[in-house]
C-alpha positions in Angstrom: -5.8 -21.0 -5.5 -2.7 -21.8 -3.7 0.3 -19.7 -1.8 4.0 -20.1 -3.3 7.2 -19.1 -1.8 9.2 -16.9 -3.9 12.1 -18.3 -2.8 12.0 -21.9 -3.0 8.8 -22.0 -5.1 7.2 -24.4 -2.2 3.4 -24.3 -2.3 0.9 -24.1 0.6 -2.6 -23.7 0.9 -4.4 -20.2 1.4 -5.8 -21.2 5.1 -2.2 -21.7 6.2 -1.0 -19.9 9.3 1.9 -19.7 9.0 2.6 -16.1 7.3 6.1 -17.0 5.5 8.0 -20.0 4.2 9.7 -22.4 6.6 12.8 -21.4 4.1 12.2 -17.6 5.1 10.3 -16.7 1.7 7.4 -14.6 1.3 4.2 -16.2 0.0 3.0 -15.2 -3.5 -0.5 -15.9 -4.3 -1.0 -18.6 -7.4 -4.3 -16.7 -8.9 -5.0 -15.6 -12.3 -7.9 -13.3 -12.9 -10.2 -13.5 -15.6 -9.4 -11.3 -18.5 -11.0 -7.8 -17.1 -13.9 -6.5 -18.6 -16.3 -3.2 -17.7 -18.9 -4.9 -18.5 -18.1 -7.4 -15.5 -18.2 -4.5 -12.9 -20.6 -5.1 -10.3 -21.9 -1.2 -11.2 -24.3 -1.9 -8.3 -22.0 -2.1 -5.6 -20.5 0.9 -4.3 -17.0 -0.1 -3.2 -14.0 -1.3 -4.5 -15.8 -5.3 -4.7 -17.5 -3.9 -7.5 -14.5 -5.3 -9.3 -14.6 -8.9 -7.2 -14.8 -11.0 -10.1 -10.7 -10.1 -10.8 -10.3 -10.5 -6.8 -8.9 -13.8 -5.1 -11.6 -14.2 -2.7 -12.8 -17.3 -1.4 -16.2 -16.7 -0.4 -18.7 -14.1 0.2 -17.1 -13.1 3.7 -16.4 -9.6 2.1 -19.8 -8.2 2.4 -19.9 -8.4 6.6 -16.5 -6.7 6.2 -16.7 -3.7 3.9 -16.5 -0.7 5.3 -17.3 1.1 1.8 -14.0 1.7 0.6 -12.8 2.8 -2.8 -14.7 4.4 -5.1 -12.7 7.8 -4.3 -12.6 10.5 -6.8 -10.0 12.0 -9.0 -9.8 15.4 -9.1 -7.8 17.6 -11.4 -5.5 19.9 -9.5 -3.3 21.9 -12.5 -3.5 21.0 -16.2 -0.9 18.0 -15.7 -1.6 16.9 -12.3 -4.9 14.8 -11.4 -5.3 13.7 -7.8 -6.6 10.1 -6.8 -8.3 10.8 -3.2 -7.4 8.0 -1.4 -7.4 9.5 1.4 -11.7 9.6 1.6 -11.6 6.6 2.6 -13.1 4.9 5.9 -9.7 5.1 8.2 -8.6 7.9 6.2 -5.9 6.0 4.1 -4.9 4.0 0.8 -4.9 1.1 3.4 -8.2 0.7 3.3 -7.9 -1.1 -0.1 -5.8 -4.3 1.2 -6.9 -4.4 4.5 -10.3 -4.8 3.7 -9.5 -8.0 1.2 -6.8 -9.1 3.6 -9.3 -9.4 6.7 -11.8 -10.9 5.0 -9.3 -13.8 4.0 -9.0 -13.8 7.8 -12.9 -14.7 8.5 -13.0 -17.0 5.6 -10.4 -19.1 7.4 -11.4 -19.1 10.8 -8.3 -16.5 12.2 -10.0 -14.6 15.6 -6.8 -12.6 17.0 -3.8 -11.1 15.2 -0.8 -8.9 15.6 0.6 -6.3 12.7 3.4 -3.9 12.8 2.8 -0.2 10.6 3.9 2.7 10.4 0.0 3.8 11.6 -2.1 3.6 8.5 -2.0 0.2 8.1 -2.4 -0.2 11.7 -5.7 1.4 11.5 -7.2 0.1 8.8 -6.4 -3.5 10.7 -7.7 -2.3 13.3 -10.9 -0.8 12.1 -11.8 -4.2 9.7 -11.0 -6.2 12.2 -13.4 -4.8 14.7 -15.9 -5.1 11.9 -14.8 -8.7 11.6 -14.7 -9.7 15.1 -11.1 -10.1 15.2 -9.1 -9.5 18.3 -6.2 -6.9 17.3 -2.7 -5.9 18.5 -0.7 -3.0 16.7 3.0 -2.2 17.0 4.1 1.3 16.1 7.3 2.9 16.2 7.8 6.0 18.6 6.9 9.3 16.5 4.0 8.0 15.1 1.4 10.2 14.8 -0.6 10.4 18.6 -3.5 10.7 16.4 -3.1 7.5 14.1 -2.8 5.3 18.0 -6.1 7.0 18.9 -7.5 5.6 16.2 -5.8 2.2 16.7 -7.3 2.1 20.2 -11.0 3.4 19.4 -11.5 0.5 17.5 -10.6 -1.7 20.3 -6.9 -2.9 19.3 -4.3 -2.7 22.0 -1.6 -0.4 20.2 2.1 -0.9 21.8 4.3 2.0 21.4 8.1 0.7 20.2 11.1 2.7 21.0 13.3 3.1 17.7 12.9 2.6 14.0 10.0 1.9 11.9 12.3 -1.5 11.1 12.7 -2.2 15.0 9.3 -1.9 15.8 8.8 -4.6 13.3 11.3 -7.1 14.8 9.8 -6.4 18.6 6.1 -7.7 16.4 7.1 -10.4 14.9 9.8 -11.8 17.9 6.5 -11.8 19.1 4.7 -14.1 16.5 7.7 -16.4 17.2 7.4 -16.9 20.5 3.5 -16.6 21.5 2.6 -18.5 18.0 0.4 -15.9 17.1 -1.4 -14.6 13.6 1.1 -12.4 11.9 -1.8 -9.6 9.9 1.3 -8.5 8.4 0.3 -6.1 5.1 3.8 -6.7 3.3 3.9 -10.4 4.0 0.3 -11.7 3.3 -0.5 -11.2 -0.7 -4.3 -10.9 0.1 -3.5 -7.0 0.8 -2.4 -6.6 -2.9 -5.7 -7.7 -4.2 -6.6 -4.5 -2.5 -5.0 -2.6 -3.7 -4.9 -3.2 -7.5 -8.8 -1.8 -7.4 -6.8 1.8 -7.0 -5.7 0.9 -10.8 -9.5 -0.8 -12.2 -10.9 1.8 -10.5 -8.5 4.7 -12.0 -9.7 2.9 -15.7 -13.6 2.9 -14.4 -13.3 6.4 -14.0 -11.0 8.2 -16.8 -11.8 5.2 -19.6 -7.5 5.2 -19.8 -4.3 5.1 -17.5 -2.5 8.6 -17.4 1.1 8.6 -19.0 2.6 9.1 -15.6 1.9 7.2 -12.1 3.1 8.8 -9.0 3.5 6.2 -6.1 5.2 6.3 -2.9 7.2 3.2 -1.9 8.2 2.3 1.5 7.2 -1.3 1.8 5.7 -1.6 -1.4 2.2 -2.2 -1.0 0.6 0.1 -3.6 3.4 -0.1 -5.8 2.8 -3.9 -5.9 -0.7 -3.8 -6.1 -0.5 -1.5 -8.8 2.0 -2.9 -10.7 -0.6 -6.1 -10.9 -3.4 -4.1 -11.8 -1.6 -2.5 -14.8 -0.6 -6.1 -15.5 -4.1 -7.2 -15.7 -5.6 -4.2 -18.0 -2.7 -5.0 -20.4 -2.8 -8.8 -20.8 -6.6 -8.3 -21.2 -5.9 -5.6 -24.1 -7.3 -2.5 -21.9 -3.9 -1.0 -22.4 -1.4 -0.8 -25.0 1.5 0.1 -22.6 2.9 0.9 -19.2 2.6 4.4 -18.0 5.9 5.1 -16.0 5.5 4.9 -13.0 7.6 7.7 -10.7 8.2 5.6 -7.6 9.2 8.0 -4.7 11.2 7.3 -1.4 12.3 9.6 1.3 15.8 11.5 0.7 16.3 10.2 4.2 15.2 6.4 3.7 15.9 5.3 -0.1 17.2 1.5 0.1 15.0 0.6 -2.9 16.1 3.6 -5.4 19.8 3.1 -3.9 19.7 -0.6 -5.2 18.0 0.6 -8.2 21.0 2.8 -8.9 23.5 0.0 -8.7 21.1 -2.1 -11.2 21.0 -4.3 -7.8 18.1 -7.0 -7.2 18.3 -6.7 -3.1 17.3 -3.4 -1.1 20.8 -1.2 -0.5 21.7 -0.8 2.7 21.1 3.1 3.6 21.4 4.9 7.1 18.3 5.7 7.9 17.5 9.5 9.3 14.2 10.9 11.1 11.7 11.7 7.6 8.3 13.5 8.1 7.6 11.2 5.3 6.9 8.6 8.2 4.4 6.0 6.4 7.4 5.2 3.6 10.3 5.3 6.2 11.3 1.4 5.9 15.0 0.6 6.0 14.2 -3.2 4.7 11.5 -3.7 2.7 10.8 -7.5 2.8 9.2 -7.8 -0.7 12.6 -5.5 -2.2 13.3 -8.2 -4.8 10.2 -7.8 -6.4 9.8 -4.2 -6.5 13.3 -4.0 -8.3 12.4 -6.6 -10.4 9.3 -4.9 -11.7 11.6 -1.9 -11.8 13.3 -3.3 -14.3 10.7 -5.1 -16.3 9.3 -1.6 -16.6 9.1 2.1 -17.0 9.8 2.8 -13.6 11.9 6.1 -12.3 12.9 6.4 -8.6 13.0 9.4 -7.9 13.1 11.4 -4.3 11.1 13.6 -2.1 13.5 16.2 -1.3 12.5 16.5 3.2 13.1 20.0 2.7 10.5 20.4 0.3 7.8 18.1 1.9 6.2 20.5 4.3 6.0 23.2 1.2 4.4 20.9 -1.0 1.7 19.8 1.6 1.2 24.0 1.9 0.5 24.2 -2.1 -2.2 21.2 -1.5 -3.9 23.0 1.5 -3.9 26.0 -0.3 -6.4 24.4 -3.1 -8.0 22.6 -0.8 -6.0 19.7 -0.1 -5.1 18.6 3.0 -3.3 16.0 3.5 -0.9 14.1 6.0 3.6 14.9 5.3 3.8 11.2 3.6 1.5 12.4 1.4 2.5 15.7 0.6 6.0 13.3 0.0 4.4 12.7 -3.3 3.8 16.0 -4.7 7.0 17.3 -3.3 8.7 14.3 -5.2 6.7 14.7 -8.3 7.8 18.3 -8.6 11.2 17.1 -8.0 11.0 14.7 -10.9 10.3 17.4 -13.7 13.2 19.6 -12.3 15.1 16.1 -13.0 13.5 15.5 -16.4 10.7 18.4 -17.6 7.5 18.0 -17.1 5.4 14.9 -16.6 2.5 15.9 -18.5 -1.0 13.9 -18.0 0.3 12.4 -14.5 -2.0 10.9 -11.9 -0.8 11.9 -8.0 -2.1 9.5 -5.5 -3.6 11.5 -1.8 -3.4 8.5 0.2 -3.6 9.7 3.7 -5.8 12.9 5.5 -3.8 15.5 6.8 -5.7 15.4 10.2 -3.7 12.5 10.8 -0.4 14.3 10.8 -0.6 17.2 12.9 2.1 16.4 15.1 
């Protein structure tokens, strides 16, 4: 198991620290999984390592580390939409899934103190595992986040620092910092140990239902369950789980949308798009650093952009809270765009929503 750039294809070892390419690629990860099978389910193990035998991991550093994530239920909301609810999950967010691979790779190779950038999900869940791990943590987050999500951030012990300007910005101030101080860069979008993460949401999605639905609703800001995802529906159809690709309705803000922009142009590199304030906070990235591979997979496969209209965000979180769901504004992003989608093209019958973040953590 090695890292290699996806740039100049140079390889590197997994206990590298440095968290990019000397040519300025990002590190994939050289792993193949073994061809999945339900029958190789840990069924004993409640959380998402029940499925560790099709997980990079390089020793058993996992099990001081879990938190008991995954294993969150899907609940059927109308007679087309099922829900996956990501958002029981020990921080309160999809996050959970990557971070808790992704810091375990950091124990298993000696890392003790890191810095991350985040919108504020990812930010916690760094935070949280690497409390459990005995990791010192620093967080960047752009102004506007949630005062709730830097709570959290600090209650786990991580010094959170408070960036004026973008989501982008904010990620420029962390990693100047990397740069000049020589410290671990925890980042979620560079480091391809957070996508084992979160391909469990799709092995678990088949664990549960026994099929994929027809239609997968994922939000895309950086990428990281679209990746993950993508992988995971990779796996289930080399290993003849599945016959096809659902499609896959990937959703960006109406005021952030360089990845559906570029997808419009049939371009292979993330538009350049102004970007405008967005409740839809956890997907508002301007430059997504792994844009070339999303729109590549975009194009390999049945994938729709599509976007959540910001005048219809806050209306859609009030249909979830009304049946019971509540959920945080990037959230409620999803539903809003999913609605949006059928308007574009009729109904997307059989269609699985993810809920991947609590509402508590957006009342601001």
């Amino acid at each position: 198991m090695k890292f290699i750039c996806n740039q100049c294809h140079q390889t590197a070892p997994v206990s590298t620290r440095e968290a990019k390419c000397q040519c300025g690629g990002l590190w994939t990860l050289d792993y193949q999984p073994p061809k999945f099978n339900l029958n190789d389910i840990d069924r004993h193990e409640w959380s998402q390592f029940r499925y560790r035998k099709f997980m990079a991991l390089q020793d058993e550093s996992w099990r001081g580390i879990s938190l008991g994530e995954g294993m969150t239920p899907i609940v059927r909301f109308d007679e087309n939409v099922l829900l996956k609810m990501d958002y029981f999950m020990p921080t309160l967010s999809f996050k959970d899934r990557g971070a808790a691979v992704l810091i375990s790779h950091y124990k298993a190779i000696g890392v003790d103190s890191v810095v991350q950038d985040s919108s504020g999900n990812a930010g916690n869940s760094v935070a949280a595992y690497c409390a459990k791990a005995g990791i010192q943590c620093e967080i960047f987050v752009p102004e506007g986040t949630s005062p709730k999500k830097i709570n959290m951030i600090e209650a786990h012990g991580a010094k959170a620092n408070v960036i004026a300007g973008s989501r982008d910005h904010c990620a420029d101030v962390c990693r100047a910092k990397v740069e000049n101080d020589g410290v671990y860069y925890a980042n979620h979008v560079y480091n391809p140990f957070f996508y084992e993460g979160t391909k469990t949401y799709i092995y678990e999605t088949f664990e549960q239902l026994g099929r994929i639905p027809k239609h997968l609703v994922v939000p895309v800001g950086n990428g990281t369950l679209f990746i993950g995802v993508i992988k995971g529906l990779e796996h289930l159809l080399a290993s003849g789980m599945i016959s096809e690709m659902p499609t896959i309705i990937a959703l960006q803000s109406e005021h952030c949308d360089p990845l559906l922009q570029a997808a419009k142009k049939g371009q292979k590199f993330a538009a350049t798009v102004e970007v405008k304030p967005t409740i839809a906070e956890g997907i508002a990235i301007g430059q997504p650093m792994r844009a070339t591979e999303i729109l590549t997979y975009a194009e390999k496969y049945p994938v729709r952009f599509v976007h959540a209209p910001e005048d219809k965000i806050l209306a859609a979180r009030d249909i979830l809270a009304k049946k019971g769901v509540y959920c945080e504004h990037t959230t409620a992003a999803n539903y809003a765009a999913y609605l949006h989608y059928c308007e574009l093209y009729g109904t997307a019958e059989d269609c699985l929503i993810t809920m991947c973040g609590a509402g508590l953590k957006s009342d601001h």
